[in-house]
GUTIPA-836513 format. One line per 4 residues: number of its first residue (from 1); for each residue x, y, z of N, C-alpha, C. Coordinates in pm, 1 decimal. Example, Ala and Ser with C-alpha at 12.3 -4.5 7.8 and 13.67 -1.06 7.14 Angstrom:
residues 2
1	1319.0,-569.0,780.0,1230.0,-450.0,780.0,1320.0,-330.0,780.0 ~ 1285.0,-225.0,708.0,1367.0,-106.0,714.0,1290.0,3.0,787.0
//
This chain:
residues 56
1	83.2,-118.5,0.0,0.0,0.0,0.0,86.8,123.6,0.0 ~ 50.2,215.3,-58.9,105.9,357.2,-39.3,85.2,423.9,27.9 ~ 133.4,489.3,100.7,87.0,642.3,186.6,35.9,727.4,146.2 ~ -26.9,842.5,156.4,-48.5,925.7,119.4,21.5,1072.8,164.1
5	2.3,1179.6,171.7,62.9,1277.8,230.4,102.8,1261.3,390.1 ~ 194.8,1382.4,446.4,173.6,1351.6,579.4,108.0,1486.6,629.1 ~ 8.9,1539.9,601.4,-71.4,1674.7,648.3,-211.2,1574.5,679.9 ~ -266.3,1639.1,823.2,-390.2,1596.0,866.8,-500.9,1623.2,743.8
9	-571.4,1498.5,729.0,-706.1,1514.7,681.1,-830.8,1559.9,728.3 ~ -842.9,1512.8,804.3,-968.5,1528.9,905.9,-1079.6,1487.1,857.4 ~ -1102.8,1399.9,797.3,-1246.9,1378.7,775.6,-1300.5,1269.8,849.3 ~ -1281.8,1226.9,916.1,-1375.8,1113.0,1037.5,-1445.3,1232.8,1138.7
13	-1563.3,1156.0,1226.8,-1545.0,1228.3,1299.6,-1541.4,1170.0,1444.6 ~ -1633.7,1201.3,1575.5,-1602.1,1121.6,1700.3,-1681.5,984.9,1700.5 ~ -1700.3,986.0,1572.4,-1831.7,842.8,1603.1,-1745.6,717.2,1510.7 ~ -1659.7,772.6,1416.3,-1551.1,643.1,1330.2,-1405.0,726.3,1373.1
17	-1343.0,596.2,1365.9,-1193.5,647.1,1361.1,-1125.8,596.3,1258.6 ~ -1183.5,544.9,1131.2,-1146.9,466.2,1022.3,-1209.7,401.1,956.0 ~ -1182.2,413.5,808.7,-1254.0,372.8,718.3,-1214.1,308.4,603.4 ~ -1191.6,132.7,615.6,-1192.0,41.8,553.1,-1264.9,-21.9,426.3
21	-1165.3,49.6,274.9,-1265.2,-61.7,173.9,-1188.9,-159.7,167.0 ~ -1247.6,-270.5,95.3,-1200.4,-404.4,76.5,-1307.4,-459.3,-9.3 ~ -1233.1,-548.9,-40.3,-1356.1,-616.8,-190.3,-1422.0,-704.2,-91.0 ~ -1515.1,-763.7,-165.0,-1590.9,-841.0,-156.6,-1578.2,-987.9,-136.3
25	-1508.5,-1034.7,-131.0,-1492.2,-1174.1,-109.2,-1437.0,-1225.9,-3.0 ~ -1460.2,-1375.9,17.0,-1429.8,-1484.7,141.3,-1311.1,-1407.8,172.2 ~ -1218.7,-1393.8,132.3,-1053.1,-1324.8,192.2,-1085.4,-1217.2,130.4 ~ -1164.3,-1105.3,209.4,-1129.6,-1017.3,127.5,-948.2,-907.0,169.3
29	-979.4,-828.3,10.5,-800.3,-754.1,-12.7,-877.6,-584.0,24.1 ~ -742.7,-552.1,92.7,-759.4,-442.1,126.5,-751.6,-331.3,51.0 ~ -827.1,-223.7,-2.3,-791.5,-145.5,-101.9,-752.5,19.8,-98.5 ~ -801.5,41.6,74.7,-771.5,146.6,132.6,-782.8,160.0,287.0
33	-726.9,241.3,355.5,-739.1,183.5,492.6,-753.0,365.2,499.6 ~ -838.0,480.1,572.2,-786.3,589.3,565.1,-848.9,640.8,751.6 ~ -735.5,716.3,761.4,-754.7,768.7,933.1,-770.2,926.6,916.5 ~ -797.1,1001.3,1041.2,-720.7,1114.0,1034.5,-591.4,1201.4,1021.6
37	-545.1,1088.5,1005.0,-373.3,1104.7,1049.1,-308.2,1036.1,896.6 ~ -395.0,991.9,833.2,-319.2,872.1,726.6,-409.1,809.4,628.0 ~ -357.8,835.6,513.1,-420.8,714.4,395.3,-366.7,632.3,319.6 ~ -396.1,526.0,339.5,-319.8,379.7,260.2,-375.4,374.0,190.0
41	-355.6,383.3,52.5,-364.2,319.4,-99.4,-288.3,210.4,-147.0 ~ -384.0,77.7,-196.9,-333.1,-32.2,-249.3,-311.0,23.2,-418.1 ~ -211.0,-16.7,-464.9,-135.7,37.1,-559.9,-212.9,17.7,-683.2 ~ -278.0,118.1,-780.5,-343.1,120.0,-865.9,-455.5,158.9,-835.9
45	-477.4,243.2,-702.8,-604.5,259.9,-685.4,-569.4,428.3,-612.6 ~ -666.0,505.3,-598.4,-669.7,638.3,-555.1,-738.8,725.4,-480.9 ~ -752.7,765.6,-383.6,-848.3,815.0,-279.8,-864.0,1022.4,-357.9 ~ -969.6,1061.9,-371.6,-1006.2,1163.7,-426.6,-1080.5,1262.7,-336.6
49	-1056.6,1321.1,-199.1,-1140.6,1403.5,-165.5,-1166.8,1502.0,-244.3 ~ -1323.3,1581.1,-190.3,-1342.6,1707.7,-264.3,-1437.3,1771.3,-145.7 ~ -1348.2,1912.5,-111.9,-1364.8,2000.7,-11.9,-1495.9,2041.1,10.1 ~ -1571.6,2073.2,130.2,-1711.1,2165.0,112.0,-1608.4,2327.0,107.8
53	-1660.0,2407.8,-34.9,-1638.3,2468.9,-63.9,-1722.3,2596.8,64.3 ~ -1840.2,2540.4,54.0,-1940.1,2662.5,142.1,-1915.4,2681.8,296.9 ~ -1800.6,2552.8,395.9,-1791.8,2569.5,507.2,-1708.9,2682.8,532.5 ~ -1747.5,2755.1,680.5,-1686.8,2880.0,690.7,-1575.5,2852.4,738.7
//
């Protein structure tokens, strides 16, 4: 997996502390793992936020 930057994200909030995709199957493969602190990208794949423009 890759890292991503090292600047806070912040997008969880006090109710998740992480957010796990993974396919679908009996074993499933991990395809992103992302925290506040950190995002793992499995290689060939890409995490895309997009900002609320309107928050103050």
């Amino acid at each position: 997996m890759k890292k991503m930057g090292t600047e806070s994200i912040d997008v969880l909030s006090d109710k998740y502390t992480e957010i796990v995709i993974e396919t679908d199957e009996e074993n499933p493969t991990t395809i992103t793992e992302i925290t506040n602190e950190d995002a793992n990208v499995a290689n060939g794949y890409r995490i895309r936020l997009t900002p609320n423009y309107d928050r103050d």
